[in-house]
N, C-alpha and C positions, 0 to 999 in steps of 0.2 A: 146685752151680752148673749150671743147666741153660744149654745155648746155643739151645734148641730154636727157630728164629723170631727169634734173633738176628741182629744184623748182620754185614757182613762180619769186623769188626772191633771185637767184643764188650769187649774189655780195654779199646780208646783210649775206650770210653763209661763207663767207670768213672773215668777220670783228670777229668772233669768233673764228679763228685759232688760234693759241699758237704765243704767243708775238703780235699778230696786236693791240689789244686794247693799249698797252702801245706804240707800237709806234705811232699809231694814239694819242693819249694824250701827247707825244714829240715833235711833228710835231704841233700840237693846241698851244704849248705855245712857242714855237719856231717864230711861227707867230704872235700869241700876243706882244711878246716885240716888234718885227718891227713897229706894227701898233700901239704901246704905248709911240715909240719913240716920243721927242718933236718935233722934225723934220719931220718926218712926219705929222703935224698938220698943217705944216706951207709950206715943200718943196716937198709934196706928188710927184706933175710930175716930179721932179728932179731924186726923187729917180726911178719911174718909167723907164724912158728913161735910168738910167743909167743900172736897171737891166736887161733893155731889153740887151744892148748891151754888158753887161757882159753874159747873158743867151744864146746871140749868139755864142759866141766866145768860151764856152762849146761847145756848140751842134756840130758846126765846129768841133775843134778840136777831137771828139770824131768820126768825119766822114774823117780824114787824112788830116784836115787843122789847125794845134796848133798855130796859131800866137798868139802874145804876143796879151797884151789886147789893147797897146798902137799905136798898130800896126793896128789893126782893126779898132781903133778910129780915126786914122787919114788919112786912105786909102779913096778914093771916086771912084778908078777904080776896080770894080768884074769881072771884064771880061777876065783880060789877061792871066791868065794861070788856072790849074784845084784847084789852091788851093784857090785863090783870085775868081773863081766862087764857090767855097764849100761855103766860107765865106761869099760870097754876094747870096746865098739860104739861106745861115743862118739867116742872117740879116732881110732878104726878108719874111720868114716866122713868124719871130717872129713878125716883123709888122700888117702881112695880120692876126694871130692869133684871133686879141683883136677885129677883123671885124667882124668875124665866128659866135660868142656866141649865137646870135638867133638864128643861121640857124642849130647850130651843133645840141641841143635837139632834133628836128624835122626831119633831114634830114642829119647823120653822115656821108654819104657815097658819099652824096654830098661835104661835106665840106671836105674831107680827097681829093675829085677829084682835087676840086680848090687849095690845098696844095702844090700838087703835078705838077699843073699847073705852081705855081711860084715859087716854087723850080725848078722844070726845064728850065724855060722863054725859051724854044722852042716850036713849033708847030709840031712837030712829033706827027704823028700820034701814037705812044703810050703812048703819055702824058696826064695824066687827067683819065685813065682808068685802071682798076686791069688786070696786065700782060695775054698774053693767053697763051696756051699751046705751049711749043716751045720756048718764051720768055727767055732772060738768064737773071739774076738779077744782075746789081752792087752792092754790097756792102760786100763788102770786110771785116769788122770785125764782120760780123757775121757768120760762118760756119756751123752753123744748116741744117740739113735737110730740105731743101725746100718741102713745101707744092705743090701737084700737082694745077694745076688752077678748078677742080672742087672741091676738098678739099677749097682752096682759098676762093669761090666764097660764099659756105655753110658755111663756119667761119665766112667769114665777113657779111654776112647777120645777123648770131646769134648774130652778136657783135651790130649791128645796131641796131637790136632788144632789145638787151639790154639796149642803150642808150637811146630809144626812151619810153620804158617799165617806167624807172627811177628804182632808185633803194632808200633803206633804208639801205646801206651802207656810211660807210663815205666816204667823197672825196680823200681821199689817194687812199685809195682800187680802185675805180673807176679808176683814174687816172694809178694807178700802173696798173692794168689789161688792159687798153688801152692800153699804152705804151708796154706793154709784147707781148700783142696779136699779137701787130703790127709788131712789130721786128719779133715775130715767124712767120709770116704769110708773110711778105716782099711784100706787094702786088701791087709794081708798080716795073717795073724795074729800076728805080734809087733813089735815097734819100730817102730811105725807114726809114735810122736812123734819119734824121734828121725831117722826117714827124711826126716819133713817139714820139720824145719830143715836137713838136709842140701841138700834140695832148694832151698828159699829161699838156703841160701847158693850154691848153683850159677846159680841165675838172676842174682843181685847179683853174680857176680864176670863172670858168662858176658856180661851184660850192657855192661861197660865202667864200669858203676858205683863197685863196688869190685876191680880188675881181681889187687890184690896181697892180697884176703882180708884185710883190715887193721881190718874194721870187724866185728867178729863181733855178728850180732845174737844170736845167742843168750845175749851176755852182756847184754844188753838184756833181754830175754824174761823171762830169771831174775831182773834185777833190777826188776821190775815185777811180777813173783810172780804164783800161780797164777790167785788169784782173778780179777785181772785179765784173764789170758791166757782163761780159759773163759770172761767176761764176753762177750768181746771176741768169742771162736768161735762165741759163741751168736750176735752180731748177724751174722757172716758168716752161719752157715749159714738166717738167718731169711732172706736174701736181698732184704731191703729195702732202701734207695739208705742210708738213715741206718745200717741194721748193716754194709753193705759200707764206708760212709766210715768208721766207728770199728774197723771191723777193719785196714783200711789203714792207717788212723793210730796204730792198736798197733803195727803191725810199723815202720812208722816213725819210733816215740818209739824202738825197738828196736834199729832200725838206729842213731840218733844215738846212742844212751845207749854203742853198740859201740864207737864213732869215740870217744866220750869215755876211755872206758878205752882205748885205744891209745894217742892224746894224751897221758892220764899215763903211760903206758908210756914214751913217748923222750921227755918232760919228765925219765925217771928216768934214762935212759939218758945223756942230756944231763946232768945232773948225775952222773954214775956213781956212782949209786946203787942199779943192776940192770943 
């Protein structure tokens, strides 16, 4: 996403494209039932912690690790093979997320560093920094065009800028364009996917959107599968008004599909049934 001869305020022109206002109005009341629920009046951190670890087990799975959810839940070792450390960055990130909030307004590119810090939990020296030239990337379900590292360095600066500028778009938009950017631009060499739903979930909660993390889209994401998702990346990074409105409107069936599994979450709870 180039801003080059953009407006002052590039995001609130995207909230005008064809279908975003209704999915942003799908996604608003999507979240409303959650936060209308009776259960959440009463079991808010429950539901919390549980979408965290439903949100993880998305994001994993969408980076070559599908464990069941049950599986995820009752695991406490990440380390032993490469699917059980996908799953323990997953987990790992969704945690360090709900810390960022202050920092991300002010300083995105710091907190995308630190992301990627604990997504990796090595000390390699190219952990924590946007890839340099020569760099190969891990990540395997994305097949895009990689960005050279000075292209890299001038997108991610714009994006920075962006976040820092603010914008008078809604939080989906914001969200969905982070999350796109990032995948397009792949700017660390490893956990690139799963840094970028990190990130979408830090602009949703940062936002006032979803302020208690309750809608995880990642469980959205996963359940809309892959093809879908690279469909969808493709119209983002085509940068045409109809690929940006279906890429916004993926992450927005995403976000509702989130709110919908939390909803049966304290339907179960409401029945003590979980």
């Amino acid at each position: 996403m180039s801003t080059t001869g953009a407006s002052a305020d590039p995001l609130a022109a995207l909230g005008s494209l064809p279908g975003v206002a209704e999915s942003v109005e799908s996604v608003r009341k999507a979240v409303d039932r959650v936060y209308g629920h009776r259960v959440m009046r009463r079991r808010s951190n429950a539901i919390t912690s549980e979408a965290a670890l439903r949100g993880s087990r998305g994001s994993a799975a969408f980076s070559g690790a599908d464990w069941a959810l049950e599986e995820v839940r009752r695991r406490s070792d990440f380390g032993v093979d490469d699917d059980a450390r996908v799953v323990g960055a997953a987990l790992r990130l969704t945690a360090e997320a709900g810390q960022l909030l202050s920092i991300w307004r002010q300083s995105p590119l710091r907190v995308l560093a630190r992301l990627h810090l604990v997504a990796a939990a090595t000390d390699d020296d190219e952990v924590g920094r946007p890839r340099q030239a020569g760099e190969a990337v891990d990540e395997p379900l994305i097949e895009l065009p990689l960005p050279d590292a000075p292209e890299l360095a001038g997108r991610l600066e714009g994006l920075s800028q962006l976040i820092i500028a603010g914008s008078s778009a809604p939080a989906l938009v914001t969200a969905a364009v982070v999350h796109g950017e990032l995948l397009a631009l792949r700017p660390f060499v490893s956990h690139n996917g799963l840094i970028a739903r990190a990130a979408e979930r830090i602009v949703l909660i940062g936002s006032g959107l979803d302020p208690k993390s309750v809608c995880p889209a990642e469980v959205g994401h996963a359940e809309q599968g892959r093809a879908a998702y690279l469909a969808a990346l493709e119209g983002y990074v085509s940068g045409t008004p109809d690929g940006m409105a279906a890429w916004i409107a993926h992450c927005g069936r995403a976000v509702e599909l989130g709110a919908r599994e939390s909803t049966a979450v304290c339907e179960a709870l409401q029945r003590g049934a979980a």
